[in-house]
Every structure is written in C-alpha cells, then in structure tokens.
C-alpha positions in Angstrom: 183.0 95.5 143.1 182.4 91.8 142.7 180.7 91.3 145.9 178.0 94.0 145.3 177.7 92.5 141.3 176.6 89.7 143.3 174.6 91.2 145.1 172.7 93.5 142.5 172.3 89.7 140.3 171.2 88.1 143.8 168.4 91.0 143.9 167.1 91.3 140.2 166.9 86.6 140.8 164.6 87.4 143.7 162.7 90.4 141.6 162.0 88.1 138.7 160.7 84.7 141.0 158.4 87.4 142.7 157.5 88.2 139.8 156.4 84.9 138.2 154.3 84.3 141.7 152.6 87.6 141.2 151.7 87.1 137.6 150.1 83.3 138.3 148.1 85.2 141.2 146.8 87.9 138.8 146.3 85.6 136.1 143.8 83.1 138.5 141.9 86.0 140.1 141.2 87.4 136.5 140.2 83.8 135.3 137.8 83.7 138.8 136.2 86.8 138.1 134.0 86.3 135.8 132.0 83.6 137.2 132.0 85.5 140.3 130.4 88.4 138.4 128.2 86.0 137.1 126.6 84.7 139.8 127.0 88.3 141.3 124.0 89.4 138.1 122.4 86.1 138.6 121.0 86.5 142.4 120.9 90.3 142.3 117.3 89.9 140.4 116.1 87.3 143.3 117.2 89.2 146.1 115.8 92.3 144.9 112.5 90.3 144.3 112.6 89.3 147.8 113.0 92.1 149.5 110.2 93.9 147.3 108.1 91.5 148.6 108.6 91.9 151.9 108.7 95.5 151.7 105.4 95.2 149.6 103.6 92.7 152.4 105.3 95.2 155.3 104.0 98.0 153.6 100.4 97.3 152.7 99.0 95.9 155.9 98.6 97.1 158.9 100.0 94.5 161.0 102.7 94.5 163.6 105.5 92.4 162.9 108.9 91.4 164.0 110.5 92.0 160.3 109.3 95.7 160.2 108.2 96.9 163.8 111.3 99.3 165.7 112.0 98.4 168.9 111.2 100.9 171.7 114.5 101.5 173.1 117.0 98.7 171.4 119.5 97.8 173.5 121.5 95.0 171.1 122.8 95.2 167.3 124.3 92.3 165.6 127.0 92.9 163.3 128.2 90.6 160.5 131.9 90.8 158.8 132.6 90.0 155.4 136.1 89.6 154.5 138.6 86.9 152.7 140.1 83.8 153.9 143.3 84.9 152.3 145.5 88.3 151.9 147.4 89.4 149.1 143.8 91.6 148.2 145.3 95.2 149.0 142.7 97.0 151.5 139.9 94.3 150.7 139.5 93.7 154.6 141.3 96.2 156.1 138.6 98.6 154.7 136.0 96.4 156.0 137.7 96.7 159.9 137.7 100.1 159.4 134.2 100.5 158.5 132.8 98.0 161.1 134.7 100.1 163.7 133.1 103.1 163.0 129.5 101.3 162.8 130.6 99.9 166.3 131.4 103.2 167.8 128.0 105.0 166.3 126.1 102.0 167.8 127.2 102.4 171.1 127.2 105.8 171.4 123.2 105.2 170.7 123.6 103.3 173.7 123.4 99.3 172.0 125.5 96.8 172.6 127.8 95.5 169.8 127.5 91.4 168.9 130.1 90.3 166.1 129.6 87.6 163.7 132.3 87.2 161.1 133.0 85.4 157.5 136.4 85.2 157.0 139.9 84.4 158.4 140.9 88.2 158.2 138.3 88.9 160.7 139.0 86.5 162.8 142.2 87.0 163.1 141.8 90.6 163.6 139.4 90.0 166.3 141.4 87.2 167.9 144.4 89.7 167.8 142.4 92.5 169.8 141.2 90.3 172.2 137.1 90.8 171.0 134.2 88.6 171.5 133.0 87.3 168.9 129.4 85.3 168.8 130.1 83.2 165.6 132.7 82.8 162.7 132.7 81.1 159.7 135.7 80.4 157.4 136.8 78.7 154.2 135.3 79.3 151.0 134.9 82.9 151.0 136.0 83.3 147.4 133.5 81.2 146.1 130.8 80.8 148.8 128.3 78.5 148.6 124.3 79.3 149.5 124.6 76.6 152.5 126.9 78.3 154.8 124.7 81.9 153.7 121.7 79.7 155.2 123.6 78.6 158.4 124.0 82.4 158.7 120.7 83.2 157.9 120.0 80.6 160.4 122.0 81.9 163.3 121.0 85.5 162.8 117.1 84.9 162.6 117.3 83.2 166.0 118.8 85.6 167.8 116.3 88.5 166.5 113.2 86.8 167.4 114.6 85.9 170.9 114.1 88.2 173.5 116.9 91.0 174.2 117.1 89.3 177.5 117.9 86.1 176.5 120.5 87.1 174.5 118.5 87.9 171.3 119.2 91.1 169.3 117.0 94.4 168.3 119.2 95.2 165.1 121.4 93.3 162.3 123.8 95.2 160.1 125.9 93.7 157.3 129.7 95.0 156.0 130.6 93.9 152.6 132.9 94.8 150.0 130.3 95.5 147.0 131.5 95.0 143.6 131.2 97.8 141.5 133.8 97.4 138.7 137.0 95.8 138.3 138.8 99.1 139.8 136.3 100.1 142.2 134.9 97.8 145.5 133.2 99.9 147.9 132.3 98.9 151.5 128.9 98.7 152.4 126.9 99.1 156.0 123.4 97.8 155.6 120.9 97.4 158.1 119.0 94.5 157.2 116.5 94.0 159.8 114.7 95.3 160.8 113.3 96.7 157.4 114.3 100.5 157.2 113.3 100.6 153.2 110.9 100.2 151.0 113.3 98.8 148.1 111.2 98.6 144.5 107.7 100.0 146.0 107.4 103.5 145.1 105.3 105.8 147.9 102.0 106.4 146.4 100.7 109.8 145.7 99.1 111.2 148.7 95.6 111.9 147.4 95.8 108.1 145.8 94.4 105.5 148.3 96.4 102.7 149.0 94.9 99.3 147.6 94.0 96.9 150.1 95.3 93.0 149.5 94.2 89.8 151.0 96.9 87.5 152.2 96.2 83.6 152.0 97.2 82.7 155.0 97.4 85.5 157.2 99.7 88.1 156.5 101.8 87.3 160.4 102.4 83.4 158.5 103.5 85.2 155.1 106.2 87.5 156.9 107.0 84.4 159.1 107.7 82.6 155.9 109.5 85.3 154.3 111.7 86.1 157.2 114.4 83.7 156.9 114.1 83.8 152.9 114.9 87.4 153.0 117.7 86.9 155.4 119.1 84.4 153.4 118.9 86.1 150.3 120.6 89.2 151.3 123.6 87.1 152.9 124.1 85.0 150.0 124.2 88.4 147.6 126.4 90.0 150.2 128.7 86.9 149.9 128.8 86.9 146.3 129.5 90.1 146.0 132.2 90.4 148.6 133.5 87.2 146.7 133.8 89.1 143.3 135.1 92.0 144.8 137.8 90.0 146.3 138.8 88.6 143.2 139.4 92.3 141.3 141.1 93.8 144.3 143.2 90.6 144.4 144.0 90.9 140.6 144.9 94.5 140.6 146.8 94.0 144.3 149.0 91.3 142.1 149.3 93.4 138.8 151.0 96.6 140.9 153.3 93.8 142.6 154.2 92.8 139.1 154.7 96.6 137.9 156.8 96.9 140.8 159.0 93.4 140.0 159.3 94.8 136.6 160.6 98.3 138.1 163.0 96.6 140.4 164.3 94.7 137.9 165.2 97.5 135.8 166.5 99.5 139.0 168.6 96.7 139.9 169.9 96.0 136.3 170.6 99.4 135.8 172.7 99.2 139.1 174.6 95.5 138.3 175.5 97.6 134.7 176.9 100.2 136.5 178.7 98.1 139.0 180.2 95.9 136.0 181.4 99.0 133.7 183.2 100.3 137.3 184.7 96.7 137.7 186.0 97.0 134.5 186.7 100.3 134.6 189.1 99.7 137.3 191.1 96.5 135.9 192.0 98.5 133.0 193.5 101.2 135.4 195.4 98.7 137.1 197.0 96.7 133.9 197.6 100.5 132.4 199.2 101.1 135.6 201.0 97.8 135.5 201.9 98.6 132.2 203.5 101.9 132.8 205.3 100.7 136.2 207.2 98.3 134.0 208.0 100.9 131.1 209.3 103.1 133.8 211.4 100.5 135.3 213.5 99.8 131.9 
C-alpha cells in the first residue's frame, strides 16, 4: 500500500508541474492575441483595397494581362503553406496538411504539376518526413510575422508566374492559411490568388447599363505591372497575419483543455492516494486488533 501511495503522490507532483507550464502557455497566447487581432483589422482594409483595384483595372479594360488572362492548358500550380514554427496549437497545422493534400490531389488530377512553398517549421518537417520536394521554406517568426519576409515571398512567387512554364515558371498560385474567425473557430482557407478568379468589391453592372470607360496614366499593361507584386504582397502579409492570430487562439484553447485535464487528473489521482491511504490504514488497525486479540488469547 505504501509503494502505490507513492506512486499516486508521484503522479498528482507531475499533474500539478504540467499544469503550471500549461497555464503560462495559455496565459502568453491570450496576452499575444490581441495585437495579432489587431493588426489582423488593421491590413484587412488595405488588402481589400488592393485587390479592388486590381479587380477594378482587370475588369474595366480590355487588355490582356498576366494578372488576369487563364492559361490555355496550365500545366504547373504553386502552392504555399502556412503553418507555425511551434506545436502545442491542437490541429492548427495538421488541418492545414490536410487541406493542402486534398488541393494537391484535385490539382493533379486536372493534370498540373504541384510546386510547394512553405511558412513554417510544421511544414517542413512534414514535408522533410515524406520525403517531398519542396521549392522554398521559410521559418521563424510565424507568430508574429513581419511584412519583410511576406515581400521575400511575394518576391519569389511573382518570378516564377511571369517566367515561362518551361523554365520552370508556374500557371497558378494557391494559398492555405488558417483564417481567424473567432477565438473558438480558425478555419482553413484555399485561395487562388493568381491568377485573378474574382472580382472582390466591384459589383457586375446591370446588363442594360454600359460599362464606363477609364483612362489609365500610364498605360493600363504598366498599372497592372505595378500592381502585381503589391497585390501579391498584400495578400501574403494578410494571410500571415491571420494565420498568426489564429495560431495564438488555437494555442490558448489547446493549453486551457491541457489545464482542464491537469486539474481532472489531479482530482482522479487524489481521489485514488485517499483511497489508498484510508486502505493503509484500514489494514494496520486490523493487524494491531489482531495483535491485540492474539495476546488476550494467549493469557
């Protein structure tokens, strides 16, 4: 009876210093969160601005371009990973893995060829542990990202759509992100960002209205040029930020039902070192009755 009163105290020890790590974790995402939302609110209005005004510029001319023009018969789709330096977030990336696998199997049964880029160790590893190529990977800093390793992104992805499919270049580039909805709820996201498939902010004209024709200073080619790696930039930054935030909450409440759980342990285990102390005593008393009596007996 000792030895497993021991053990029972050894366990409910273990239950409370998990505990104490759990709550500092839950305690520093909840602190994070709310300057991650922050700056979530803050560059939703510029992205959105952005990509009106390239789906404004797309939409009222008449000009062939790169940022809106479908390939005939694309052949390659890049694919960008958003996921956390660090676990301990639940199904933050797992979900993420799951969702790019299914966006990787749709694509190639179009007949496209998959290139990965990834943010985050989780990816990496995960990639690194199946054995799959991967074009580019960025880590560090994925719970607070900054808008310089977006633009290196930005950077890296432009260059491969505007360079021919047989040099290596890309027809399509799709983003997976965690997107923040509420401190309970973060929902993966597949977005194809380019080329552009919407018309986000412009509402479709009636059709007996005429469309009104714009002049572009400079040429509208040079404005979507200009735009390009603005938009691009824009929408991996948001797509950071909001993975970032999203992080944070599924970290929090990942740490909070760890500390449920401590508590319940505890309480299983005390519950158990009670029992085992009453049945330790319990049993002593038996044996100095029995003592007792074997000495009555004997006189």
């Amino acid at each position: 009876m000792g030895a497993q009163l021991r053990v029972y105290r050894q366990k409910i020890k273990s239950a409370q210093t998990t505990k104490k790590i759990t709550r500092a974790m839950e305690l520093i995402s909840a602190s994070r969160i709310q300057k991650a939302q922050a700056r979530v609110k803050a560059s939703g209005p510029y992205s959105r601005a952005v990509t009106r005004a390239v789906s404004a510029v797309a939409t009222y001319s008449n000009v062939d371009h790169i940022l809106t023009t479908e390939a005939e018969n694309p052949t390659r789709a890049a694919v960008v990973l958003f996921t956390s330096d660090r676990g301990l977030a639940g199904a933050f990336s797992s979900q993420i893995m799951r969702e790019a696998g299914e966006l990787r199997s749709r694509l190639e049964g179009e007949g496209k060829q998959v290139v990965f880029y990834l943010v985050g160790r989780k990816a990496v590893a995960y990639f690194s542990f199946r054995r799959i190529d991967v074009e580019q990977a960025w880590t560090g800093g994925t719970d607070q990202p900054e808008f310089a390793t977006a633009k290196e992104i930005g950077d890296a992805l432009v260059d491969r759509f505007v360079q021919p499919t047989a040099e290596g270049g890309v027809d399509e580039i799709h983003i997976v992100y965690n997107r923040f909805v509420s401190m309970v709820t973060q929902t993966p996201e597949v977005v194809r960002i380019l080329p552009l498939e919407v018309v986000e902010g412009v509402e479709a004209p009636p059709s007996s209205e005429v469309l009104p024709l714009y002049e572009f200073e400079p040429e509208v080619d040079k404005v979507l040029d200009g735009l390009l790696p603005v938009y691009i930039e824009s929408r991996i930054f948001n797509a950071m930020l909001q993975s970032a935030a999203s992080e944070h909450a599924a970290r929090q409440k990942a740490m909070k039902s760890a500390s449920d759980n401590a508590d319940k342990l505890i309480t299983d285990y005390t519950r158990l070192a009670n029992n085992a102390r009453q049945s330790e005593i319990t049993q002593q008393i038996s044996e100095i009755v029995g003592g007792a009596d074997a000495l009555s007996s004997a006189k």
